[in-house]
N, C-alpha and C positions, 0 to 999 in steps of 0.2 A: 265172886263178889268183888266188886270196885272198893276201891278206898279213895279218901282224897287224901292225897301228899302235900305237905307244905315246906320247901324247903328257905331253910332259914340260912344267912348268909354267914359265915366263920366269922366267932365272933374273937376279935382280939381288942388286947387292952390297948395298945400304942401303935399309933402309925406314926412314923416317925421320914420324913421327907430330908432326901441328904441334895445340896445344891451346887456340887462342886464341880470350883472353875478352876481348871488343870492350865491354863494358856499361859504358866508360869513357871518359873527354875524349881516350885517346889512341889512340883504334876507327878513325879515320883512319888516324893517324901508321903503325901498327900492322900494316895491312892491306898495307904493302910487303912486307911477309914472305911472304906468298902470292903477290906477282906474281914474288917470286926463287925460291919454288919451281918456279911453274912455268918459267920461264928456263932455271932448271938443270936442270929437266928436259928439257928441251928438248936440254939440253947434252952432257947423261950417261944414257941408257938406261938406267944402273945402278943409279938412283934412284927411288924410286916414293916419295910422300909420304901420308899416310892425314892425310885433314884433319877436327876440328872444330872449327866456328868460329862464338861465337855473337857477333852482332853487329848494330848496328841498319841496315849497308849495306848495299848490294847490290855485291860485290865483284867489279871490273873482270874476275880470271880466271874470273867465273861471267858474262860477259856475252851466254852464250847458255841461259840456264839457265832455267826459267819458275818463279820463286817471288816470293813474295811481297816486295817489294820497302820497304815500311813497316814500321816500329817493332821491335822487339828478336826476334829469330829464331836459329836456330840449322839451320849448312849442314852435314852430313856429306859427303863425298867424296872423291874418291881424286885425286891429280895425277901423271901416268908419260907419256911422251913427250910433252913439252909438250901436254897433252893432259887436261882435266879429265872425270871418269867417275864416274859410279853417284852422280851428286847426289840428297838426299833437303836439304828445306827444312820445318822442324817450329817449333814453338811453343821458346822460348827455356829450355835446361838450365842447369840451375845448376853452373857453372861449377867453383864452390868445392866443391862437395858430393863427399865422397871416394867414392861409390859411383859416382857420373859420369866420374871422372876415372880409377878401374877397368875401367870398361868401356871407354872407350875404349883404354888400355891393351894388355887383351884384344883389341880389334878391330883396333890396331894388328900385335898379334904373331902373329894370326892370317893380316893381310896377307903379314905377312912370311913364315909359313910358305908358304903357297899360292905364294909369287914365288920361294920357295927363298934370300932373302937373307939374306947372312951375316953381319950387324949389325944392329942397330933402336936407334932412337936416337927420344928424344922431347923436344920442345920447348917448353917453358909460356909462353903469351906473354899477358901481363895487367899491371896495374899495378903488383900487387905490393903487399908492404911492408915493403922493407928485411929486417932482420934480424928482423925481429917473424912473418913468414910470407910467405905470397903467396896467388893466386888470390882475387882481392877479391871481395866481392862488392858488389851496387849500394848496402848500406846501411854500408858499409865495412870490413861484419868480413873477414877474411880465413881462407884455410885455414894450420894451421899446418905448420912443412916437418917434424913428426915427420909429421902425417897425411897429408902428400904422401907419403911414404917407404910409409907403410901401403899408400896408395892404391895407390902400382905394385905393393907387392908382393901386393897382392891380381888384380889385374891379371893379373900371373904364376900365381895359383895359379887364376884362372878359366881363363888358357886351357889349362896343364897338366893342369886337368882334362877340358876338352872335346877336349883334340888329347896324349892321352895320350904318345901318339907323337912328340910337340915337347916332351914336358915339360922338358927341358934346355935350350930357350930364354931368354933373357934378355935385358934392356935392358943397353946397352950402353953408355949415359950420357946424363945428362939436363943439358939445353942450359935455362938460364933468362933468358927472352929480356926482361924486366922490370927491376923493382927489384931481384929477388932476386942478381942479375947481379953477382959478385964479394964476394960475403958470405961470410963465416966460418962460417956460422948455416947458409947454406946447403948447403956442402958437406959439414959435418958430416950434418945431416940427410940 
């Protein structure tokens, strides 16, 4: 006798998108934020993390990973039951650049649709600069936080377009894991 199977996609509560730009003195200090995602993941099923991270290391939770291991790179990958997936290791994005910081966005909220979670929440982690902006780049201009604000919301309306059927999706709040961290400037933006 047939059955018909329907299988229903893993449903978690939070996706949570980590954006970090390592192209700085603080690419060590910096990279503990990835070993607590995955920790937590490990902790909570109900978390899945959508990571990029450009940076010149080779990051302890990628320690089975085969990439290139020298000079400024950039890892895409996802972290859900302590457990890192679908690494891709490329030539180093520009961190700052509002069209980069869209797409990932987009590929975040996409995560989250596909997982079924009922939050997304996205994290910038770079050096920053204060109330002047954030997401430095290596010659030290920065992105300003009106064009961070553009960026997600461009983000939003890539994936509303491609997953018409999510299009009432949204960020849930953005976490600034930098200088931006307790700014005026910031939350306005």
């Amino acid at each position: 006798m047939l059955q018909n199977v329907t299988i229903t996609p893993s449903r978690r509560s939070l996706e949570f998108g980590i954006y970090r730009d390592g192209d700085n003195n603080l690419d060590a200090i910096q990279e503990s934020t990835l070993t607590q995602a995955l920790r937590t993941s490990a902790r909570d099923s109900h978390i899945e993390f959508t990571v990029e991270d450009t940076t010149a290391l080779h990051p302890g939770v990628l320690r089975d990973a085969q990439a290139d291991k020298g000079g400024l790179h950039t890892y895409d990958y996802t972290i859900s039951d302590g457990s890192v997936a679908n690494v891709r290791a490329g030539r180093p994005d520009d961190m700052s650049d509002e069209s980069n910081l869209a797409r990932f966005v987009a590929r975040t909220l996409d995560n989250a649709q596909a997982n079924g979670a009922k939050q997304t929440w996205i994290d910038l982690v770079d050096h920053g600069g204060g109330d002047g902006g954030g997401l430095e780049t290596s010659d030290g201009s920065v992105m300003s936080m009106p064009d961070i604000a553009k960026a997600i919301s461009d983000g939003l309306a890539m994936h509303a377009a491609a997953h018409p059927d999510d299009a009432r999706r949204s960020i849930d709040g953005v976490v600034a894991n930098q200088c931006l961290m307790d700014t005026m400037g910031f939350a306005e933006g």
